[in-house]
C-alpha positions as CSV (number, residue, x, y, z in Angstrom):
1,X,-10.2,28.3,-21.8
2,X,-12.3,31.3,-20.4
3,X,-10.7,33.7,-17.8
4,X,-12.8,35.7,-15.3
5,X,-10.7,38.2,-14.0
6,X,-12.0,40.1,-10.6
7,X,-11.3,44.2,-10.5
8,X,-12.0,46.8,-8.2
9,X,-12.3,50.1,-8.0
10,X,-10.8,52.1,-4.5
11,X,-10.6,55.3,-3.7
12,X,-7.2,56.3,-4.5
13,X,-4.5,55.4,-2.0
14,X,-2.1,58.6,-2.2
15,X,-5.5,60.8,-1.5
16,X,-5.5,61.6,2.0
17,X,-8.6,60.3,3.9
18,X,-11.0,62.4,5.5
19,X,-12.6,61.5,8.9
20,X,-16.3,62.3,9.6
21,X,-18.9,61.5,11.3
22,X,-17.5,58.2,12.9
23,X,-16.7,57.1,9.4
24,X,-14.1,57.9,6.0
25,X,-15.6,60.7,3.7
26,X,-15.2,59.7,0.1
27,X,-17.3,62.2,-1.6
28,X,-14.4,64.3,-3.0
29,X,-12.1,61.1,-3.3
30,X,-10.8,59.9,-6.9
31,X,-11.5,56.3,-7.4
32,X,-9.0,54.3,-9.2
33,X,-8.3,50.4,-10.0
34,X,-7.0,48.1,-7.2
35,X,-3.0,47.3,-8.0
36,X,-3.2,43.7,-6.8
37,X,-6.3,43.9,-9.6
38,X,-4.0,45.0,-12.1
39,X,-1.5,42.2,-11.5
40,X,-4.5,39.7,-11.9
41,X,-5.2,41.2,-15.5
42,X,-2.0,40.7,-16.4
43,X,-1.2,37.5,-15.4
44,X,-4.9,36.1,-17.5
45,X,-3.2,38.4,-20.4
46,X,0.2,36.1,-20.2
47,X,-2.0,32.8,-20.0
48,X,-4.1,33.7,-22.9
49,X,-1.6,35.6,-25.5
50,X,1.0,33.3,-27.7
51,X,3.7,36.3,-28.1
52,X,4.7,36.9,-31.2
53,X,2.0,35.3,-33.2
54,X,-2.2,37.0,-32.6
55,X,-3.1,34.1,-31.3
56,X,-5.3,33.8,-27.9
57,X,-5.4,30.4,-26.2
58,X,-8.4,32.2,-23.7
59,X,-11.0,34.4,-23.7
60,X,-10.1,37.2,-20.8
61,X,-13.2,38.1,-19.2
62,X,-13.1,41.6,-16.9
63,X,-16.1,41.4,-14.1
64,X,-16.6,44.3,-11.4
65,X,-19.2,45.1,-8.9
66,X,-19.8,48.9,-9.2
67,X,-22.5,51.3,-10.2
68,X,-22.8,50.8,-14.1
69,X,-22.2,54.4,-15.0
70,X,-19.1,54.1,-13.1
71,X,-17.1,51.6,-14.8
72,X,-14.0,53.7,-16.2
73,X,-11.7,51.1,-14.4
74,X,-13.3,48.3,-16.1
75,X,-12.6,50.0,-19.7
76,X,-8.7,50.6,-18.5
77,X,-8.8,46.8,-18.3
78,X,-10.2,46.2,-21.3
79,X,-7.7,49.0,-23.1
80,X,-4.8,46.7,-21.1
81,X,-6.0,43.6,-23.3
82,X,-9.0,42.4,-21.8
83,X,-11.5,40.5,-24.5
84,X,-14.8,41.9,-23.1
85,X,-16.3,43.0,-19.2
86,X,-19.1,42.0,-17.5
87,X,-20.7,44.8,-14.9
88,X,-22.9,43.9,-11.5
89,X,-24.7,47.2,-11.6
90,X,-25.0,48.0,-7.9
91,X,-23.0,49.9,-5.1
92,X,-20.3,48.0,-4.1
93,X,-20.0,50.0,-0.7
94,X,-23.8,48.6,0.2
95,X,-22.5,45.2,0.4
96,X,-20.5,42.9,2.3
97,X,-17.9,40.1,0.9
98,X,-20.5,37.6,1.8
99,X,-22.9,39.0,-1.0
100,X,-19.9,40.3,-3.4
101,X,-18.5,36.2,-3.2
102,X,-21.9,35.3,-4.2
103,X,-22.1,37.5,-7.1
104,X,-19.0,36.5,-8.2
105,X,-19.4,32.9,-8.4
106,X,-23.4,33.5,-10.1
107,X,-21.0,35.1,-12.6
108,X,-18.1,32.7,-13.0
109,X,-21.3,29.8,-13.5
110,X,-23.1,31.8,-15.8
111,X,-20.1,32.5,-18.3
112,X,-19.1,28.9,-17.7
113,X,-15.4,30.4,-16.7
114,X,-12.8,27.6,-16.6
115,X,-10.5,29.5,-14.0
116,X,-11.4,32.8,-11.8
117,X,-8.1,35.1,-11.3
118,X,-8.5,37.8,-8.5
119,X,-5.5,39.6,-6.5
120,X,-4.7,38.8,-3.1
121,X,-6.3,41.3,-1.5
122,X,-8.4,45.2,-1.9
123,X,-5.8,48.0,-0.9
124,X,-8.9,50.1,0.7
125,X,-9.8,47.5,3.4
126,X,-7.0,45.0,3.0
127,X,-9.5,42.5,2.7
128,X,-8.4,39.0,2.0
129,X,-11.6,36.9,1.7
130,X,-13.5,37.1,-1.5
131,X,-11.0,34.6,-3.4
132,X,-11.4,32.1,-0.7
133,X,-14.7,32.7,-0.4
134,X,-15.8,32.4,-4.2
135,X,-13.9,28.8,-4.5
136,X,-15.9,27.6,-1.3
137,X,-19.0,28.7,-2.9
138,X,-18.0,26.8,-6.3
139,X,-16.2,23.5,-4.4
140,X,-13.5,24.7,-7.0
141,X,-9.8,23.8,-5.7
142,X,-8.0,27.1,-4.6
143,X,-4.3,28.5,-4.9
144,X,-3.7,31.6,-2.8
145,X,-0.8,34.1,-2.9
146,X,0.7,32.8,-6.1
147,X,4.2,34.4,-7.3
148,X,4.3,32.2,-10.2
149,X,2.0,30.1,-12.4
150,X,2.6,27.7,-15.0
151,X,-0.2,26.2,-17.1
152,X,0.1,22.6,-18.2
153,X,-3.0,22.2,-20.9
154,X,-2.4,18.9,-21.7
155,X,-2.9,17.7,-18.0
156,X,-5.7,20.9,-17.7
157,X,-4.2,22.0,-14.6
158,X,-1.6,24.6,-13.1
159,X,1.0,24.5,-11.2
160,X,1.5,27.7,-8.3
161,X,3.9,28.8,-6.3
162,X,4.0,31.4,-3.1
163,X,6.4,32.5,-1.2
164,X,6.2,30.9,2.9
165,X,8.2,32.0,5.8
166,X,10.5,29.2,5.3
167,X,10.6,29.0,1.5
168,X,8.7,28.9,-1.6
169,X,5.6,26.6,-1.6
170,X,4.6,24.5,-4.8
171,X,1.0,22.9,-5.7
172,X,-0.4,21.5,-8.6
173,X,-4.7,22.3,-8.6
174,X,-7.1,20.6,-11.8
175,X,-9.0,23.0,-13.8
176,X,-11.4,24.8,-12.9
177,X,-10.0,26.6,-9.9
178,X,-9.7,29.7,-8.5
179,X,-6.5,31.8,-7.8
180,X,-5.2,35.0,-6.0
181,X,-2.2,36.7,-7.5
182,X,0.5,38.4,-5.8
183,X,3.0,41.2,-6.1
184,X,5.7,38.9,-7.7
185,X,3.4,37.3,-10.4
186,X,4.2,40.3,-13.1
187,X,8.2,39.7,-12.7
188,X,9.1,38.8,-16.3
189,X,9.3,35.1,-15.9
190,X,6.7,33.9,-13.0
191,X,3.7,33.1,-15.7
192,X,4.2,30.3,-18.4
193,X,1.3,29.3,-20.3
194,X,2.7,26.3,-22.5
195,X,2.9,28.4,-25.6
196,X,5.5,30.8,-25.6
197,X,8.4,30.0,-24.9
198,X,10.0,29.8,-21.5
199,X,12.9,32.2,-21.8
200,X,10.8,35.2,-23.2
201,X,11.1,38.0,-20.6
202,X,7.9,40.0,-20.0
203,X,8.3,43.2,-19.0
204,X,7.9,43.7,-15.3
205,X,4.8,45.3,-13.7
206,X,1.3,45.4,-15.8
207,X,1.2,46.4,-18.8
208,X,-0.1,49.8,-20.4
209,X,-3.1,50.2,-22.2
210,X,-1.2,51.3,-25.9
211,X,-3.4,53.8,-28.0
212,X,-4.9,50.8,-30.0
213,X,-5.8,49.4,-27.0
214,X,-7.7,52.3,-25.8
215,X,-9.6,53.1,-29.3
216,X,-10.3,49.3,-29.2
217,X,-11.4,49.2,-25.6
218,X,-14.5,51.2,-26.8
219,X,-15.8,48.7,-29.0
220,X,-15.8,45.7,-26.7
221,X,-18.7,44.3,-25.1
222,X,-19.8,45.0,-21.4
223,X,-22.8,42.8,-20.2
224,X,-24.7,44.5,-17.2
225,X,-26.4,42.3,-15.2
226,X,-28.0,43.4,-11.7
227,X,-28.0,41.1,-8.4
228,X,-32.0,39.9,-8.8
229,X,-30.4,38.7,-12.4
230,X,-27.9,36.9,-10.7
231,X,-30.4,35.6,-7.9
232,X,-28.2,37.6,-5.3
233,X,-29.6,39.3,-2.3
234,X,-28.0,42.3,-1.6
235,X,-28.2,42.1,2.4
236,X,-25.0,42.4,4.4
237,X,-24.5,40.8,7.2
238,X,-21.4,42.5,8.2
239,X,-21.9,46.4,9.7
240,X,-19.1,49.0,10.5
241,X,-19.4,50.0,13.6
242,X,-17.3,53.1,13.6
243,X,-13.8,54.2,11.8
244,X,-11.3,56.5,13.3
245,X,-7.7,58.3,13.4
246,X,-5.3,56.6,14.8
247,X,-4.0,58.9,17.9
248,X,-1.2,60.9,17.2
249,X,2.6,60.4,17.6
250,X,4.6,61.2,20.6
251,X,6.9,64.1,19.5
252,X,10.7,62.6,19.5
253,X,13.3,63.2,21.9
254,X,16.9,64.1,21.3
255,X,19.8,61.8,23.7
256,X,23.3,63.1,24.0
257,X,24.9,59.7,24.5
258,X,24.6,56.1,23.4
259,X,24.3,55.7,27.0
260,X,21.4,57.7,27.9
261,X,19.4,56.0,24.8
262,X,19.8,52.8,25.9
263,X,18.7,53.8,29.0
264,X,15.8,55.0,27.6
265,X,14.8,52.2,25.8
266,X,15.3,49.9,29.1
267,X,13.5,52.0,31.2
268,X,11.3,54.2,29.7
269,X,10.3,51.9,26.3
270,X,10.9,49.0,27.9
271,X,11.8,47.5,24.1
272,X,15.1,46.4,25.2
């Protein structure tokens, strides 16, 4: 089987953003990989590896839309595990998720990917569109939000669950699909790929790139391909209008009796 794994790079999180012009500044702003990313690496990385043995049941494919000369995240990836990455050389800021979704899935055809693995969302925008988008685009069948995943290979499908307001939700998609990962999908027991055995216990979270791993990460192959390769135009049909603070907060107030907040929050708040 052949994995293509979405990552991102975002400007990092616990930065704090700087407001100008209208818009977010980023030109001083440390870029660093998407988490929900990170959780989609790892859970290809479970599917692929038989543990305990060096045997791979799938080749792990790393794709990421980003200038080529800025593809540091995409060698982290490959340090994690990743088999090789696969680079649309173009500024991911210029486009829109209509054009990114299209890029993706020119990808996923031309590698001939059997399943597409992205996380649930980017942390910069909070977007939650490119998954869905890509499986419209392919007519693939779609799990979204998975917590856990279990590959049968025998009946070339996989079974997902997510957690719903009322419960956990189960469904069982053919291969080739598309899925978006959630938080919960690196607890030690939510992926099972039909190989190793049920009761082994990953470690929870992503794993770290060992030193191996980094030294090998070097030698492994990026393809570069540019969106006139992939027959992609890079218009965007989307436009930001304008991006600003949110006002600031009321200063507290101090009551002297259980009393007088309630009052408060009936009169003044009107919450209660």
């Amino acid at each position: 089987m052949k994995i293509l794994v979405t990552v991102k790079r975002i400007p990092d999180p616990d930065e704090a953003l700087k407001f100008t012009g209208g818009g977010l500044d980023y030109s001083s702003h440390k870029r660093v990989p998407n988490a929900f990313d990170e959780y989609a690496v790892e859970t290809a990385l479970r599917l692929a590896e038989k543990v305990g043995t060096k045997d791979r049941q799938a080749e792990v494919i790393v794709l990421s839309i980003c200038p080529a000369g800025q593809r540091q995240h995409v060698t982290q990836f490959l340090a994690m595990g990743a088999d090789r990455g696969v680079v649309v050389d173009v500024d991911e800021d210029t486009l829109d998720t209509i054009a990114v979704s299209k890029a993706i899935a020119a990808v996923y055809k031309k590698e001939g990917a059997d399943l597409l693995i992205a996380g649930k969302l980017s942390q910069d925008n909070e977007g939650n569109q490119v998954a869905q988008r890509v499986a419209g685009l392919l007519g693939a069948p779609q799990a979204c939000f998975a917590a856990q995943l279990a590959w049968d290979q025998a009946g070339k499908s996989l079974t997902v669950s997510r957690e719903v307001d009322d419960g956990v939700e189960t469904k069982k998609i053919p291969l080739p699909a598309v899925v978006s990962v959630d938080l919960r999908i690196v607890l030690p027991k939510s992926v099972q790929n039909g190989a190793t055995s049920p009761d082994h216990a990953y470690q929870e979270g992503p794993r770290l790139a060992s030193l191996r791993g980094i030294t090998m990460a070097k030698r492994k192959k990026v393809a570069t391909y540019s969106l006139a390769d992939l027959g992609v135009s890079a218009g965007s049909s989307e436009q930001e209008t304008a991006v600003v603070a949110p006002p600031a907060r009321a200063a507290g107030q101090i009551v002297g009796s259980v009393d007088e907040l309630v009052e408060k929050l009936t009169k003044e708040a009107k919450v209660l």
